[in-house]
C-alpha positions as CSV (number, residue, x, y, z in Angstrom):
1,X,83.7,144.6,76.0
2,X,82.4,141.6,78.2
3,X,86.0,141.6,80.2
4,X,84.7,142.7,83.3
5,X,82.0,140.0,84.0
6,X,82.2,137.3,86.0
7,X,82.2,133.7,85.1
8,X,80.8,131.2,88.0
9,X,81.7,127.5,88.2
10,X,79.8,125.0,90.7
11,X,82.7,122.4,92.0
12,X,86.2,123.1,93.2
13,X,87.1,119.6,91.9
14,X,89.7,119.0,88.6
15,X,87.7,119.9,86.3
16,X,86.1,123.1,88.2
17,X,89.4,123.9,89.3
18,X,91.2,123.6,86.3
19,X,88.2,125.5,84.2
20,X,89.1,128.2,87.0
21,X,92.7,128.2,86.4
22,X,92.3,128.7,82.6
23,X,89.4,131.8,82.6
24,X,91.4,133.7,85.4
25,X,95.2,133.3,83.1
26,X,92.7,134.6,80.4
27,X,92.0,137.7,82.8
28,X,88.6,136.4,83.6
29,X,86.8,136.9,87.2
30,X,86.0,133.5,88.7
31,X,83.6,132.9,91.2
32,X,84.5,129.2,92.2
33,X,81.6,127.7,94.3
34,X,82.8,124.1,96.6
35,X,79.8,123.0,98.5
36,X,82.4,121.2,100.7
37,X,82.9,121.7,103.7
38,X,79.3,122.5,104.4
39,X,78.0,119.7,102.5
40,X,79.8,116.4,102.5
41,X,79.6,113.7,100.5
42,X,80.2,109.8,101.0
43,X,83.7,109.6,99.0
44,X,85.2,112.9,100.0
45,X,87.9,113.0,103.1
46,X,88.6,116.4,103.3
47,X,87.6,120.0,101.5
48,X,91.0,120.8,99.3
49,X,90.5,121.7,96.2
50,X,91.0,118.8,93.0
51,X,90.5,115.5,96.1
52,X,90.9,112.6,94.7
53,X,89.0,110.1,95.9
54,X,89.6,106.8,93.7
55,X,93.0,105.9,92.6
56,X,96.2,107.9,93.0
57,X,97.1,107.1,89.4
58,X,96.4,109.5,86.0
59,X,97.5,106.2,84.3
60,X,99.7,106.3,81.3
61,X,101.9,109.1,80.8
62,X,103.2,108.0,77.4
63,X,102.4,110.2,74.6
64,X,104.2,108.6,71.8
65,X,102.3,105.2,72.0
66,X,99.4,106.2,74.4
67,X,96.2,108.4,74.6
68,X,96.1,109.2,78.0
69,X,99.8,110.0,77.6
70,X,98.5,112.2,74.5
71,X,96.3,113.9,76.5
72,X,98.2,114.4,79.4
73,X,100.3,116.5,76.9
74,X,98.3,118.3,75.3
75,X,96.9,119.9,78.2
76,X,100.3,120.9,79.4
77,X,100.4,122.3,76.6
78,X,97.6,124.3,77.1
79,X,98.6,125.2,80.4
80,X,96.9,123.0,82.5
81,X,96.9,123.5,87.0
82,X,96.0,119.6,87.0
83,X,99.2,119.0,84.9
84,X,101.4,121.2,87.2
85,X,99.8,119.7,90.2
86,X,100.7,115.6,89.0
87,X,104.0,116.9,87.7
88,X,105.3,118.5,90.9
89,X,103.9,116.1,93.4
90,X,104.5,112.7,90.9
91,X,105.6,109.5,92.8
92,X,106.9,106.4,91.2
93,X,104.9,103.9,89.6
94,X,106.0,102.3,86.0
95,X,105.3,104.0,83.4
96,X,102.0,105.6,84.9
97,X,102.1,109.3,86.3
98,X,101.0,108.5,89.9
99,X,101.0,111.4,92.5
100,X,101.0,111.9,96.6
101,X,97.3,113.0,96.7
102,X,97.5,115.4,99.9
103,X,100.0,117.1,98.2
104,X,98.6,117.5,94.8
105,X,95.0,118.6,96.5
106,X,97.1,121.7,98.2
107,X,99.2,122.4,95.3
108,X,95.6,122.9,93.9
109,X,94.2,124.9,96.5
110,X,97.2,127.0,96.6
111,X,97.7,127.7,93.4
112,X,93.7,128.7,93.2
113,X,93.6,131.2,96.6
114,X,96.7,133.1,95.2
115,X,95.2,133.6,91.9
116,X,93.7,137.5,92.4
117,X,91.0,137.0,89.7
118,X,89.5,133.7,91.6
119,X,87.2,133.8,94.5
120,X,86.6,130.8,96.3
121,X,82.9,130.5,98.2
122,X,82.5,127.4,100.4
123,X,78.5,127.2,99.6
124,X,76.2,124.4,98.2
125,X,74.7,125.7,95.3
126,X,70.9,124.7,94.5
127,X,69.7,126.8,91.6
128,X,70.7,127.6,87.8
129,X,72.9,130.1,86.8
130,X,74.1,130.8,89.6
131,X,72.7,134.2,91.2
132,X,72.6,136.4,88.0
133,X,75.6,135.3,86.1
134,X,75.6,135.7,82.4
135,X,77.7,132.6,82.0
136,X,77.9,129.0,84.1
137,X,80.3,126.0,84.5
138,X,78.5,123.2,86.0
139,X,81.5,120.9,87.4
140,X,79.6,119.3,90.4
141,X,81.5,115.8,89.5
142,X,79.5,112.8,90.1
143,X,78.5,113.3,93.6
144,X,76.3,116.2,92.5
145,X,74.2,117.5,95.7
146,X,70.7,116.4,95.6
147,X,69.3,119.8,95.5
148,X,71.9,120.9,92.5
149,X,71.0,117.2,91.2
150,X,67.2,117.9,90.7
151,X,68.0,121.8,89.6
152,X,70.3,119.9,86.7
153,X,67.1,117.8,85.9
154,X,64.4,120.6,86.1
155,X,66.8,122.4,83.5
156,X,67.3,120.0,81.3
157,X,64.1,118.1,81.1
158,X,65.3,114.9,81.0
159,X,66.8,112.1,84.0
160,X,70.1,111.4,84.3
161,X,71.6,108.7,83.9
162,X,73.7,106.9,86.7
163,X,76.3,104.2,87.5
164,X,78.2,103.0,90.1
165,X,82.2,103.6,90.9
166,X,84.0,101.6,93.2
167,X,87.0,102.8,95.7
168,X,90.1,100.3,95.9
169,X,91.7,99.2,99.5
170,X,94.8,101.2,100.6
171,X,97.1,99.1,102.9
172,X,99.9,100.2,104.8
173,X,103.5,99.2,103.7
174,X,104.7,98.1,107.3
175,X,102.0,95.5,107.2
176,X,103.4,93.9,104.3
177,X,105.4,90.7,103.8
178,X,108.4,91.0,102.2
179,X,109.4,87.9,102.0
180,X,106.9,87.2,99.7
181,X,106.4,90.0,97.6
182,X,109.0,91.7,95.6
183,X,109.0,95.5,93.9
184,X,109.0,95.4,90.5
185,X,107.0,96.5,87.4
186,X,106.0,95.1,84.4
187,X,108.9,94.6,81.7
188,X,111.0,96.2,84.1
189,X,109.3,99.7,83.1
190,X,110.4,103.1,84.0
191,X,107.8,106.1,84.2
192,X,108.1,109.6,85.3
193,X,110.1,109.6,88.3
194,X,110.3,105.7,88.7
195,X,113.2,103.0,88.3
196,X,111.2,100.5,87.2
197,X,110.3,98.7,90.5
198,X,107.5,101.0,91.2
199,X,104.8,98.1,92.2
200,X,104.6,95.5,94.9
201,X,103.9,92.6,93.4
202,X,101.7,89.7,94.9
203,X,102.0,85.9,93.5
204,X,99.7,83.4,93.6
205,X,99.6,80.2,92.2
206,X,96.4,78.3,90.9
207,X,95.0,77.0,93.8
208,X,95.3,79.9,95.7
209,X,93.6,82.0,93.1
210,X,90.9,79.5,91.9
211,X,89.8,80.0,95.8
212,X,90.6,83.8,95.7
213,X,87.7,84.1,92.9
214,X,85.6,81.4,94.7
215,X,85.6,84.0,98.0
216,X,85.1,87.3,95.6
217,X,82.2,85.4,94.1
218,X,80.7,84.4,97.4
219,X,81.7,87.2,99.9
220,X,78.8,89.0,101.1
221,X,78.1,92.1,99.4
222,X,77.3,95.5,100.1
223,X,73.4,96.2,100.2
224,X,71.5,98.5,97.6
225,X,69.2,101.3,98.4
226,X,65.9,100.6,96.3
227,X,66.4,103.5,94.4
228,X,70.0,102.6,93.5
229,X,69.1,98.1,92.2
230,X,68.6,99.5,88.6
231,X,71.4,101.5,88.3
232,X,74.2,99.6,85.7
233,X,78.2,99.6,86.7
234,X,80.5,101.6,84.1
235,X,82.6,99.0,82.1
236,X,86.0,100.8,82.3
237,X,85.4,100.6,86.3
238,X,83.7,97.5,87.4
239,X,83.7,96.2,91.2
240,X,86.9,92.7,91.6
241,X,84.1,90.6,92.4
242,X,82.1,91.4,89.7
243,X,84.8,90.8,87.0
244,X,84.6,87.7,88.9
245,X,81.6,86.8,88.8
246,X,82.0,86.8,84.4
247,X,84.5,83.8,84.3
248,X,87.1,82.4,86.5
249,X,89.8,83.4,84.1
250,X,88.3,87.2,83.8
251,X,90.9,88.2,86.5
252,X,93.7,86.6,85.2
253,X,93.3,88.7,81.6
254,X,92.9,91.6,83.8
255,X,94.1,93.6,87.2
256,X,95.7,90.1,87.9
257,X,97.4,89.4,84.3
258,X,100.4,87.3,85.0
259,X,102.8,89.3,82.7
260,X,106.1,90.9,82.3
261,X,106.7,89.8,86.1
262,X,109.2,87.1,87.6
263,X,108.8,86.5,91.4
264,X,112.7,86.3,92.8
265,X,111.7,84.5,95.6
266,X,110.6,81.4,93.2
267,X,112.0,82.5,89.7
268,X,112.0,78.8,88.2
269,X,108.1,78.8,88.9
270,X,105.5,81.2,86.4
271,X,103.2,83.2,88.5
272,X,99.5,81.9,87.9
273,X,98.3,85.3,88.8
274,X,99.5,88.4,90.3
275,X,97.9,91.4,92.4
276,X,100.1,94.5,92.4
277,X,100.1,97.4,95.1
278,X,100.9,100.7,93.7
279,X,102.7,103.5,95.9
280,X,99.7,106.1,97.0
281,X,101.8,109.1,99.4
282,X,105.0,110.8,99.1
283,X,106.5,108.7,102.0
284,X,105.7,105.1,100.3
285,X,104.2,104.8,103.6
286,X,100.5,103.7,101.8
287,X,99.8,101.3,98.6
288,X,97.0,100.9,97.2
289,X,95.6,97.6,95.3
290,X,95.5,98.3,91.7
291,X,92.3,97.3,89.7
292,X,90.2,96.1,93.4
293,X,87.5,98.3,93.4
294,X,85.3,96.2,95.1
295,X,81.2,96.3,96.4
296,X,82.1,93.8,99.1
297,X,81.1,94.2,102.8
298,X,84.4,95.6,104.9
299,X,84.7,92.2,107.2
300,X,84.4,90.0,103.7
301,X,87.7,92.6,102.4
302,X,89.6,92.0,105.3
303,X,89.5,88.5,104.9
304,X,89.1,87.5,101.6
305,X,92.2,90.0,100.7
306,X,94.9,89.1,103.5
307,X,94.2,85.5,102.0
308,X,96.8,87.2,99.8
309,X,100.3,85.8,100.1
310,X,102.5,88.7,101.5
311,X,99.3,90.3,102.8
312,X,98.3,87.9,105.4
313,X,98.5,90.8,108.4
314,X,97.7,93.7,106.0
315,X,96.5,96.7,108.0
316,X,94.2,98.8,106.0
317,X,94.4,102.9,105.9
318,X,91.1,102.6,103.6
319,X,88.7,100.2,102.6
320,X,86.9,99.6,99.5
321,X,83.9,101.3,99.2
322,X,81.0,102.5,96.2
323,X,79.0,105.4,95.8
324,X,76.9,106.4,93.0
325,X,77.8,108.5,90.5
326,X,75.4,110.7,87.9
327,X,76.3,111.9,84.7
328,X,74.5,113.5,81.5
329,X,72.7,112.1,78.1
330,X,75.2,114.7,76.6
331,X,74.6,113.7,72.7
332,X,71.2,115.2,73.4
333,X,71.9,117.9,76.0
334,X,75.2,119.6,75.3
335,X,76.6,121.2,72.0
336,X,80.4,121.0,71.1
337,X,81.8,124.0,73.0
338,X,79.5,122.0,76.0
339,X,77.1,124.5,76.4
340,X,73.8,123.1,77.4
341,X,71.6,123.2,74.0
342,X,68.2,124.7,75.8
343,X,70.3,127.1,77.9
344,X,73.9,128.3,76.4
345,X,74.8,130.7,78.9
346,X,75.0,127.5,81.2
347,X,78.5,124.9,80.6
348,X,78.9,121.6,81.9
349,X,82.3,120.3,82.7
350,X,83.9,117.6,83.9
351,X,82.4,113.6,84.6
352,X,79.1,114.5,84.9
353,X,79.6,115.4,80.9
354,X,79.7,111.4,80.3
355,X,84.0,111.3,80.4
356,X,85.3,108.7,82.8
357,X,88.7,109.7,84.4
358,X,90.8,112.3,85.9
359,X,92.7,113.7,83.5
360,X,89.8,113.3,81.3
361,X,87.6,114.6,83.5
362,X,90.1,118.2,84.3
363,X,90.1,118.0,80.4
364,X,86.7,119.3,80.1
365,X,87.1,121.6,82.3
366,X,90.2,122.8,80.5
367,X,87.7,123.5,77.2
368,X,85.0,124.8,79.2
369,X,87.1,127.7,81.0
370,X,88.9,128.6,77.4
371,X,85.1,128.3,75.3
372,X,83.6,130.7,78.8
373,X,86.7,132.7,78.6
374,X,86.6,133.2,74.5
375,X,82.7,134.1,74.5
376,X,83.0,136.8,77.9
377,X,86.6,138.5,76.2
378,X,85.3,138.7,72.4
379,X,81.7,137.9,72.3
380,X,79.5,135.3,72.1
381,X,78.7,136.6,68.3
382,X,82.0,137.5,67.9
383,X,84.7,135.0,67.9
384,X,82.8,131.9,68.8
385,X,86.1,129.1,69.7
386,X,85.5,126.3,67.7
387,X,86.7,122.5,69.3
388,X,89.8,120.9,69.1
389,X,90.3,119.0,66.3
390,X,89.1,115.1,66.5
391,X,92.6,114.0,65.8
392,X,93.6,115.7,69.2
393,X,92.9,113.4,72.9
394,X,90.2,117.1,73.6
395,X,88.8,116.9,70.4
396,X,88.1,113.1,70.5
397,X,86.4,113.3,73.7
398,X,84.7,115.9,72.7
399,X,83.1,114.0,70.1
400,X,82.2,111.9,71.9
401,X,80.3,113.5,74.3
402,X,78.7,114.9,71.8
403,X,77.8,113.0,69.2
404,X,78.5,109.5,67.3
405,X,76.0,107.4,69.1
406,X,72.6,105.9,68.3
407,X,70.7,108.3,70.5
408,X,67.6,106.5,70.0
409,X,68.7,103.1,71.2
410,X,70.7,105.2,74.4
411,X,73.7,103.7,73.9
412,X,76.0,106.8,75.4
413,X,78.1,105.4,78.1
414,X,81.2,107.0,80.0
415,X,84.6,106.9,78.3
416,X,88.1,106.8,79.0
417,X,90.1,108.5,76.2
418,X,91.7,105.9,73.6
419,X,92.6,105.7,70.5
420,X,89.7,104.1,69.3
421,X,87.8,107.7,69.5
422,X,90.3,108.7,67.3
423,X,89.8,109.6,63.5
424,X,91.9,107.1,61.1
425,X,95.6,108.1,60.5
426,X,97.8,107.2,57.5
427,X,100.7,104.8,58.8
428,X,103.7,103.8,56.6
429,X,104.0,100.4,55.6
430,X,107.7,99.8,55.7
431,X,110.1,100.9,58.1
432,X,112.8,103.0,57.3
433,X,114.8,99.6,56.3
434,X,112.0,99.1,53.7
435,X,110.9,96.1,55.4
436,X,107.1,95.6,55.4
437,X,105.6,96.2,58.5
438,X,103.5,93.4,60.4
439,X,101.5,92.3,63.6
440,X,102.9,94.6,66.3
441,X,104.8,96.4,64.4
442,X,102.1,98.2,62.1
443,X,99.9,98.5,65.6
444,X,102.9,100.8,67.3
445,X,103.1,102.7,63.9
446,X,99.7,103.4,64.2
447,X,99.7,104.8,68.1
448,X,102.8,106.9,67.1
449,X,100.8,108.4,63.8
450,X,97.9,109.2,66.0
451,X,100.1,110.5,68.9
452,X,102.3,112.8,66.6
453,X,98.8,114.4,64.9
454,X,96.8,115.1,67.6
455,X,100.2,116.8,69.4
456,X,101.0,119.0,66.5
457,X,97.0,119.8,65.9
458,X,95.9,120.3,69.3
459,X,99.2,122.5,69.7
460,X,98.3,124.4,66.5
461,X,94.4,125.0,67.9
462,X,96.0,126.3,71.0
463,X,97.0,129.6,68.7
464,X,93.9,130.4,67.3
């Protein structure tokens, strides 16, 4: 039996820690490798376990109508750290699972140094496997070390590809004017732990944001190392200014919709735009601007955003900032249990795998640990553990990570998980009144058929 070796995993972040968490309930040794706090990196603040360094928020946690609510389920289901961290340390914030990230990291690292089968090396790792292991997760995350970085390439034969994320402003609460802003969020929604005034909410009217996008536009901008001009912006993430800079009315249709709001302060007049703020620690102390990842200089920031009704003498806990992030031609590198095709003793988990997002991100490394832990407890030969199936939130990511692109014409990009990764589903066509279903109607039919399949397949893989 292959019980007593030892799995090793490069990157104590949520996809590294929560591949950890699932090999060591499985009874599998763990050597967990976190380069920090010998090696730093440009987006990190401290060395806990799981930081997160963007957004406070793993967005929806709906799993009747939404995928990342699906998701979020699933892995519960499946007995996920990440999911136990968000739960216990959630703040409120509509119907998003938000969470106090100081207190989610330690409720990571906690959980992780308690655990008697996982030991925890503070070491930058620069070669593949690791020592001698017979099996390796690679979760480095998308601030891979440059030494691990070229290792990865040597190994795989072929460059990565890369793109830029963007780190929104946090602004201290104090700082804020109320009189002008108002707590509320959108339709009055309630999420875990909220009342449904989870969001500061910022109005402005059309003059004041036809000059807000003039500035964003115009603002002076961050300057690119040669090496980084190339390098192309993920979709799903792309810098205020650059949304911008695609029509004036880009904003308005995104971050800064206009909906499902009323401003009591001036309820007879519609909102041209809004920015909201969304609670970022346990005390309500910090909010963070939702959606304003931004590329611009820190002066430009300062005064381009307390332009902001209500956040004329904003005081900032954290600018905006960018770093560059790496990640995998997976379709041609990695097979479906996300072993690396020219090396399967070797795993790669997490964002650098092509999946953009958290919970997407801790999701791989949910697989990873329970494919490593299957193939060191029965045998690579043995038992092999297929993937989820594609009508689950795993197995759609999986697929496509994996495959479904046009690999000759490159077009694999990083993905948040949605619906549209999600096999076709049979919907009815009338309601349970017989009326025929239309517009709206058939398209919630449709997220509830996909949300109640993948919940009761995923749960079924689980047993196998």
């Amino acid at each position: 039996m292959g019980h007593n070796k030892k799995v090793h995993i490069v990157g104590a972040g949520l996809a590294g820690s929560e591949a950890a968490w699932q090999l060591a309930n499985a009874g599998v040794s763990v050597a967990l490798h976190e380069m920090r706090p010998v090696i730093t990196t440009k987006a990190h603040q401290g060395d806990g376990c799981a930081e997160l360094v963007c957004s406070n928020s793993f967005r929806s946690d709906d799993h009747n109508q939404n995928a990342v609510g699906v998701i979020h389920q699933e892995m519960r289901l499946a007995g996920s750290l990440i999911m136990e961290a968000a739960d216990a340390t959630k703040l409120p914030a509509g119907g998003a699972l938000a969470v106090d990230r100081e207190q989610f990291s330690q409720y990571v690292s906690d959980k992780l140094a308690a655990h008697n089968l996982i030991d925890l090396r503070r070491n930058e790792t620069s070669k593949i496997p690791v020592e001698d292991a017979s099996s390796t997760i690679i979760a480095s995350g998308p601030l891979t070390s440059d030494k691990l970085g070229t290792a990865i390439g040597e190994l795989t034969g072929r460059d990565e590809l890369a793109f830029f994320d963007a780190i929104a402003p946090i602004i201290h609460k104090e700082s804020i004017d109320f009189d002008k802003v108002w707590f509320q969020s959108r339709y009055d929604k309630k999420g875990p732990g909220g009342t449904g005034a989870d969001y500061i909410n910022c109005a402005l009217d059309k003059e004041q944001y036809e000059s807000f996008v003039t500035d964003l536009v115009k603002g002076e901008k961050a300057d690119f190392k040669e090496w980084e001009k190339s390098t192309p912006y993920f979709e799903g993430c792309l810098p205020i200014e650059v949304m911008a800079e695609r029509g004036s009315e880009t904003l308005r249709f995104g971050p800064m919709k206009p909906v499902g709001l009323t401003n009591p302060h001036d309820p007879d007049v519609k909102p041209y735009a809004i920015i909201q703020l969304r609670q970022d620690n346990a005390l309500g102390s910090l909010w963070n601007m939702v959606g304003f990842q931004t590329k611009l200089v820190y002066s430009e920031q300062t005064r381009i955003f307390r332009k902001i009704p209500g956040l004329e003498n904003a005081v900032f806990a954290r600018l905006g900032g960018l770093h560059r992030n790496t990640f995998l031609n997976s379709p041609k590198l990695l097979d479906q249990s996300l072993r690396l095709i020219v090396e399967p003793r070797i795993r790669f988990a997490g964002q650098i795998t092509g999946v953009e997002g958290y919970v997407e991100s801790a999701a791989m490394g949910l697989l990873a640990g329970r494919f490593a832990a299957r193939d060191v407890l029965k045998g690579e030969e043995d038992s092999p553990l297929r993937p989820p199936p594609k009508t689950s939130a795993h197995g759609a990511l999986i697929e496509h990570i994996t495959g479904g692109h046009l690999i000759e014409k490159q077009s694999f990009q990083p993905m948040n998980i949605n619906f549209g990764l999600f096999p076709a589903v049979e919907i009815p066509t009338h309601d349970k009144n017989g009326n025929k279903l239309k517009g709206k109607q058939k398209s919630i039919a449709r997220k509830q058929a996909n949300s109640q399949r993948a919940l009761k397949d995923f749960a079924q893989w689980l047993t196998l």
